[in-house]
C-alpha positions in Angstrom: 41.2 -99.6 -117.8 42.1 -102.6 -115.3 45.2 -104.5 -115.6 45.0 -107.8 -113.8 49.0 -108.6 -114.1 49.2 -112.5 -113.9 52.9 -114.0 -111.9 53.8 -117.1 -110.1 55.6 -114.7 -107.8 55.2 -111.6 -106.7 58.1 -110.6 -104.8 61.6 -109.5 -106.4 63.2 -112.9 -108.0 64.1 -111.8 -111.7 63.8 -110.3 -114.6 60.1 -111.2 -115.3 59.2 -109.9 -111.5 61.2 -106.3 -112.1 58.9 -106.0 -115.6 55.8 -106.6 -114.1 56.3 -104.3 -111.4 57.4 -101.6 -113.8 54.5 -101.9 -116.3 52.1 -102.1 -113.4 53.3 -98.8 -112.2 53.6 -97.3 -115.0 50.1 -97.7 -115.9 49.3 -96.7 -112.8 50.7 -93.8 -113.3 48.7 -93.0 -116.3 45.8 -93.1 -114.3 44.9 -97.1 -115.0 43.7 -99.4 -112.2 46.2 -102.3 -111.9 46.2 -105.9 -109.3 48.4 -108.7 -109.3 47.4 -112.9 -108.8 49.9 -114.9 -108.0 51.5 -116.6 -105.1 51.6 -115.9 -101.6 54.7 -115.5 -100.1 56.6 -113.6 -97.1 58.0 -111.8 -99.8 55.1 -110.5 -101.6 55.2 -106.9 -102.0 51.9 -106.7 -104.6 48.5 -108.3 -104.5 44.4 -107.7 -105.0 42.2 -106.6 -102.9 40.3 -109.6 -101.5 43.9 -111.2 -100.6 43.1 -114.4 -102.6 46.8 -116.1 -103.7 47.9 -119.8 -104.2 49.6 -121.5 -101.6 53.5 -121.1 -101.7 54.8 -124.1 -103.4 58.3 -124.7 -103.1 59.5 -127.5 -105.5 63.1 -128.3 -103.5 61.4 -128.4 -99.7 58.4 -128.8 -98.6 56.7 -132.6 -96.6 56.8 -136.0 -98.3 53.4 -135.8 -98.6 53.5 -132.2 -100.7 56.0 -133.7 -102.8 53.3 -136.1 -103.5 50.9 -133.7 -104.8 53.2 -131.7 -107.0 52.8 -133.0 -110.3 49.5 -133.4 -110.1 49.2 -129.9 -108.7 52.0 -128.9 -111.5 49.3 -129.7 -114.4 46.1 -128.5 -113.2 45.2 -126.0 -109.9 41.6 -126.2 -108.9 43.3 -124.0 -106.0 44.5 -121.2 -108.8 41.0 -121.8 -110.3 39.1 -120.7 -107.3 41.5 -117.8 -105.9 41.7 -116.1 -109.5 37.9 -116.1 -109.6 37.5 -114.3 -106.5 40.1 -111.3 -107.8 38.1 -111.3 -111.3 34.7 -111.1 -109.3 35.6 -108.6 -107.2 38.3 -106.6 -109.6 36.1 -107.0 -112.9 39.7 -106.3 -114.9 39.5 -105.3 -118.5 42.8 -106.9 -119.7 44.4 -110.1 -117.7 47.8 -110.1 -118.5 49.4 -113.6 -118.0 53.5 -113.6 -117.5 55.6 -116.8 -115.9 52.1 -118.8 -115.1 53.4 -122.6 -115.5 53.9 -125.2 -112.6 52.8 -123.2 -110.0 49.9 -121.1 -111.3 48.7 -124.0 -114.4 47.1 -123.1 -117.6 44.2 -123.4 -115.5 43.8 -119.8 -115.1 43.3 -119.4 -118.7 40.2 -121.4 -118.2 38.8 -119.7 -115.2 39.1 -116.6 -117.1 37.7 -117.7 -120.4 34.7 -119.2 -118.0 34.1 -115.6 -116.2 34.5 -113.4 -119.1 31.6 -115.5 -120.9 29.5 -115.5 -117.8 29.8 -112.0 -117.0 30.1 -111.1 -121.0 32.5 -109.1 -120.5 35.5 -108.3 -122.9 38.7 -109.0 -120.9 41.8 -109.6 -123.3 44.1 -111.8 -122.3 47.3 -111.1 -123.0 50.8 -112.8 -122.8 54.2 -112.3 -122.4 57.0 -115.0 -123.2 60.2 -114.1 -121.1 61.1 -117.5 -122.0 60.4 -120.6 -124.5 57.9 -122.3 -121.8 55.2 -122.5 -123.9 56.8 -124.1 -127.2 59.7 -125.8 -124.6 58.7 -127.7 -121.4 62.4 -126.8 -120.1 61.9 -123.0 -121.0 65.4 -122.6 -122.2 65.5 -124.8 -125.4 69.0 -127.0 -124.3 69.5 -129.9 -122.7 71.1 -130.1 -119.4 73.3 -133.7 -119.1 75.3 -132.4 -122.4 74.7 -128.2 -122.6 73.4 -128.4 -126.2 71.1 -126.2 -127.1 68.3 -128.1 -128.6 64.8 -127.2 -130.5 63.4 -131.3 -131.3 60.3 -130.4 -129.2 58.9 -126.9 -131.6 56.1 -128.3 -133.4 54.5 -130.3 -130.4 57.2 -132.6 -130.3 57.4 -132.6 -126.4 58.5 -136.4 -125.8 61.6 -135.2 -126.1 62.0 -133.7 -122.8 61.1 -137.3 -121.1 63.8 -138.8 -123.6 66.4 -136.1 -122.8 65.6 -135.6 -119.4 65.7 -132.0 -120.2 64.1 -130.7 -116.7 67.0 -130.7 -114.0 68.2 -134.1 -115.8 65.6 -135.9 -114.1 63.4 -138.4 -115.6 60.5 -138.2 -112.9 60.5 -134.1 -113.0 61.1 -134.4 -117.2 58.1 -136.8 -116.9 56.1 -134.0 -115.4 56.9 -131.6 -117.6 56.0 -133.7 -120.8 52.6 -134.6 -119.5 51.8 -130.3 -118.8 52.7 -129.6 -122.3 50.8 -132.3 -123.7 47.6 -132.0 -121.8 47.5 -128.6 -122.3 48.2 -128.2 -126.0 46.2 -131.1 -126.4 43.3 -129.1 -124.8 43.7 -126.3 -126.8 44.1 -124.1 -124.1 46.2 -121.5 -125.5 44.1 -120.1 -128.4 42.4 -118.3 -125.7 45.2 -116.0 -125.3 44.5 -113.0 -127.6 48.7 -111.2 -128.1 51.6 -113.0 -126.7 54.3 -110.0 -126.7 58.2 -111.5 -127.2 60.8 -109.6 -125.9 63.4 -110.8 -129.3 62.5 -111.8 -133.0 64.1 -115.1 -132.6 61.7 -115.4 -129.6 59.1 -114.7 -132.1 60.1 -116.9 -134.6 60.1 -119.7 -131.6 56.8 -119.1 -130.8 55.4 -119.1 -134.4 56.2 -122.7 -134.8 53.3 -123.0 -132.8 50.0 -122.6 -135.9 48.0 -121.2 -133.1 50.6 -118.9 -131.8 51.6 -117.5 -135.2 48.9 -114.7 -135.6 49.2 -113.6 -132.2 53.0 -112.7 -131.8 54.2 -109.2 -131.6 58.1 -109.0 -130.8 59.0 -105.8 -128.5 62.5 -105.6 -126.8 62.3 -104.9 -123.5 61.9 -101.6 -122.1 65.1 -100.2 -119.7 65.8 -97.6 -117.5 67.6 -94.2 -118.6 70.9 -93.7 -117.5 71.7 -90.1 -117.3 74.5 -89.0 -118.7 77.8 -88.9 -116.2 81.6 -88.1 -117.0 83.8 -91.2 -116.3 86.9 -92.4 -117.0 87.3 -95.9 -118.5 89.8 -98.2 -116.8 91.2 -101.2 -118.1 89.1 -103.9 -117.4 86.6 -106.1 -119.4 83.4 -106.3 -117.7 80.7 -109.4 -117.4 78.0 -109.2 -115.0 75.5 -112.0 -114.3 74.9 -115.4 -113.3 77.8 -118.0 -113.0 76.4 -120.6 -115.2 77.4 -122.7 -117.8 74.5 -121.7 -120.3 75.5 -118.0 -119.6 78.9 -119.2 -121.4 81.1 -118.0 -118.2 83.5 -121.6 -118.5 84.4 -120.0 -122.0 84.6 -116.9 -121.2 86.7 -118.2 -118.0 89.0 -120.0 -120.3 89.2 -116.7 -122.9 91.0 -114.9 -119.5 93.4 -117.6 -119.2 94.5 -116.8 -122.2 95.0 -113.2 -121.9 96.7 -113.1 -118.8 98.0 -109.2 -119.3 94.1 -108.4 -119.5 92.3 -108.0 -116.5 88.4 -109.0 -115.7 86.1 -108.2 -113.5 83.2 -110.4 -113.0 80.2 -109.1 -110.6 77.6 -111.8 -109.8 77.0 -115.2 -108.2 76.4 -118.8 -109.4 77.9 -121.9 -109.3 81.3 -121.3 -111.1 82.6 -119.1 -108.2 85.8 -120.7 -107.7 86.5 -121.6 -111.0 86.4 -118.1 -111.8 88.4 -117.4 -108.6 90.7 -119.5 -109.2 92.3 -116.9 -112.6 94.7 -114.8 -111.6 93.6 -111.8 -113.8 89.6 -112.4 -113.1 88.5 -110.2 -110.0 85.4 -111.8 -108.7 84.0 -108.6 -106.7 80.4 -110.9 -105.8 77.0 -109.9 -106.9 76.5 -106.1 -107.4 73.6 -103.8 -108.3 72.5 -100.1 -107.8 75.1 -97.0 -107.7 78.1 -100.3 -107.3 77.0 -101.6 -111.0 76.4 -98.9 -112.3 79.8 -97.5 -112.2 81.4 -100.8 -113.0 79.7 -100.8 -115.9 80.6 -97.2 -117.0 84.2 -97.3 -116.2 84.6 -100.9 -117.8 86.7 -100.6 -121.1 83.9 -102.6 -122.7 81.3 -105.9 -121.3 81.1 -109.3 -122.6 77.4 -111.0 -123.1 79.4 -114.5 -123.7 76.1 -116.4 -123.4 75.7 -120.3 -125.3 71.7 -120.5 -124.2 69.4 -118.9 -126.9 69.2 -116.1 -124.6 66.8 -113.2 -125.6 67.0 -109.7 -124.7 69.4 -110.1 -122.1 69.0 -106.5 -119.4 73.1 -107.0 -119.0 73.2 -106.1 -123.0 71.2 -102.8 -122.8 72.3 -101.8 -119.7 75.7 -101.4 -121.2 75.1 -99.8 -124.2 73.0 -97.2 -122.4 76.0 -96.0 -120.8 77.9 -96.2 -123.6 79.7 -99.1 -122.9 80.8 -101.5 -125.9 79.4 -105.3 -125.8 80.9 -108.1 -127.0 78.3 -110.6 -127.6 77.7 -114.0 -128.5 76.1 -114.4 -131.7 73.1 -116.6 -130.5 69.3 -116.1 -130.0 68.2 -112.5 -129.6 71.8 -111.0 -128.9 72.4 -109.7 -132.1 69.4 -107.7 -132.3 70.6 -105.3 -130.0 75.0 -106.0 -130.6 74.7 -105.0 -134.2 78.3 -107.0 -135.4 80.6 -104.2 -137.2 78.4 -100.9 -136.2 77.9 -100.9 -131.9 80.1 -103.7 -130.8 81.2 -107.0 -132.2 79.6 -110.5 -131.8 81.7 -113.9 -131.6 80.6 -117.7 -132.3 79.1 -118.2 -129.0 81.4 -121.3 -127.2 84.3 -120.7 -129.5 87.4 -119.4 -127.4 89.3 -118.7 -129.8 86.7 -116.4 -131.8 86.3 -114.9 -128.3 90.1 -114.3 -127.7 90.6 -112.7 -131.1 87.6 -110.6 -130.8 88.6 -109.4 -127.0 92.1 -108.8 -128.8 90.4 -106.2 -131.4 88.3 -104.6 -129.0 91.1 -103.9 -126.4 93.7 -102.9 -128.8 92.0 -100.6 -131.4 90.8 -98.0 -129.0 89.7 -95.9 -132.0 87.1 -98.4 -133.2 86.2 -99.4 -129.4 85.5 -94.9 -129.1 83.2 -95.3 -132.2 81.1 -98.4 -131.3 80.5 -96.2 -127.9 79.6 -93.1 -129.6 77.2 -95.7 -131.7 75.8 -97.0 -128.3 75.0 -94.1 -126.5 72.9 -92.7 -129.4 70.9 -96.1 -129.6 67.1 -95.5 -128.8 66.2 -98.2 -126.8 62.4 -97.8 -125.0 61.9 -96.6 -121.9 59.2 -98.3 -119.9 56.7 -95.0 -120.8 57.3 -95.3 -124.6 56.8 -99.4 -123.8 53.7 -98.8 -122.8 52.5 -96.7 -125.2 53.0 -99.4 -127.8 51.9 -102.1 -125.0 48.6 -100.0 -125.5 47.9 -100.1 -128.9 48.1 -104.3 -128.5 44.7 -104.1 -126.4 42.5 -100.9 -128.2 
């Protein structure tokens, strides 16, 4: 078969990037024919083979006269129209698979390929998979940004609320823009072309299903991970968070949680705003963003991580990296996090922003090393897919 797999970017930038690379070569590797369509960029490291991209659009640079253009360019891409019709012409792909498509790509694309399939009668599925809330959340992330709340008064089509709340970088003029994309486009009835929207967390799903039109389609699937081999350490005493220095990845509390314990020491590998905040604890040891051989042993010799998150995060990768090498987690209970921290059985969950629920639940983990060796033995026997048995099931969605 032929996977078209649909990105804004193609290049390294996240978590949606490093799973479309993965699927893509992993059904390569079972003998499928696989392209990419999305943006050009320096950075590009995938493509098609007639070369045909959109221009790089960079929302925070860029000419006053580009800045012009954007949010009319942010709602509808006669540019994405035409490139994607030369890669379907010339790649004549059996399944498109869209990903992160919004803004830069457009809904558009959905209508270029509904317009060649019925030309060319051909049978392409389209496919989708939600990494975030974009579709049912002009935002993505379901909170609002002046006051941190986490916030679901747009589910059900409800999307003046993002102009009200200024929900998009707490800007009226860039909320504005968002609110008209979700409207136009639901209005248009665009999305009922898209035949399985894959989400990576039930509560995703149940999200998405507040949509009518979305609530046949939905399939959740947790995300597919690496296997670690196994690898004799020795745990040392420190509590481990790794991540992004954000507020809605719940580091202030998780901040003031260490402040608290000062005989407990933390080691916090990443990058983000809150850098010298969290430089600024005595027992925090802020050793910068890490990945590779470095991370992985910092998560095998912590004494257990901490997924303190206060977004209705999904199937967060720092989660199942950790149990995979046996390493406890102790997770907000929020979004999809307690699908894969089972409270009581693999780890422990806490109220996500309560510090003290977090302090007494650090206290239990570090001090009862008994039940901390049991929750380990529970997470290294978790089966979790690998990107293989991923697609296997990936498979079954299209035949």
């Amino acid at each position: 078969m032929k996977f078209l797999i649909i990105n804004k970017f193609l290049y390294p930038n996240g978590g949606s990037e490093t799973y479309i690379f993965k699927l893509g070569e992993c059904l390569k590797s079972q003998g499928h024919e696989v392209e990419y369509f999305g943006m050009e960029h320096v950075g590009r490291c995938v493509g098609n083979s007639v070369n045909a991209y959109t221009s790089d659009m960079d929302f925070h640079g860029g000419s006053k006269l580009s800045k012009l253009t954007y949010p009319i360019k942010t709602i509808y891409s006669k540019e994405a129209r035409i490139q994607i019709r030369k890669v379907l012409d010339d790649f004549k792909p059996d399944v498109c698979h869209l990903n992160n498509f919004n803004y830069q790509l457009t809904p558009s694309i959905i209508l270029e390929i509904v317009k060649w399939r019925k030309e060319n009668n051909r049978e392409c599925k389209i496919l989708f998979t939600a990494h975030d809330y974009q579709l049912v959340c002009p935002n993505h992330m379901m909170n609002i940004p002046a006051t941190h709340e986490n916030c679901e008064k747009c589910l059900g089509g409800h999307f003046g609320n993002c102009l009200k709340n200024k929900c998009i970088h707490n800007s009226t003029a860039k909320s504005a823009v968002g609110t008209m994309e979700a409207v136009y486009w639901n209005f248009r009835g665009t999305y009922k072309y898209i035949d399985k929207i894959i989400c990576c967390s039930e509560f995703l799903k149940s999200k998405m299903d507040t949509n009518p039109i979305f609530k046949d389609k939905t399939v959740a699937m947790h995300n597919f991970i690496d296997t670690a081999p196994s690898m004799d350490v020795v745990k040392k005493d420190y509590i481990l968070y790794f991540g992004r220095y954000s507020q809605e990845k719940g580091v202030k509390t998780l901040i003031e949680a260490a402040k608290r314990l000062p005989d407990i020491m933390f080691i916090f590998a990443g990058n983000g705003d809150l850098k010298d905040e969290i430089e600024a604890v005595e027992n925090i040891t802020n050793v910068g963003f890490k990945s590779g051989d470095e991370l992985d042993r910092l998560i095998r010799e912590a004494k257990f991580s901490v997924c303190p998150s206060e977004w209705y995060e999904n199937c967060p990768f720092s989660v199942m990296e950790s149990q995979e090498r046996g390493t406890v987690v102790l997770g907000a209970a929020i979004g999809g996090i307690p699908e894969l921290v089972i409270d009581g059985e693999n780890g422990l969950l806490f109220k996500s922003g309560d510090v003290d629920d977090l302090v007494e639940k650090i206290g239990k983990l570090w001090n009862y090393l008994a039940l901390l060796n049991e929750y380990s033995e529970k997470c290294a026997s978790l089966e979790r897919d690998s990107v293989d048995s991923y697609v296997m099931k990936y498979l079954k969605l299209i035949y």
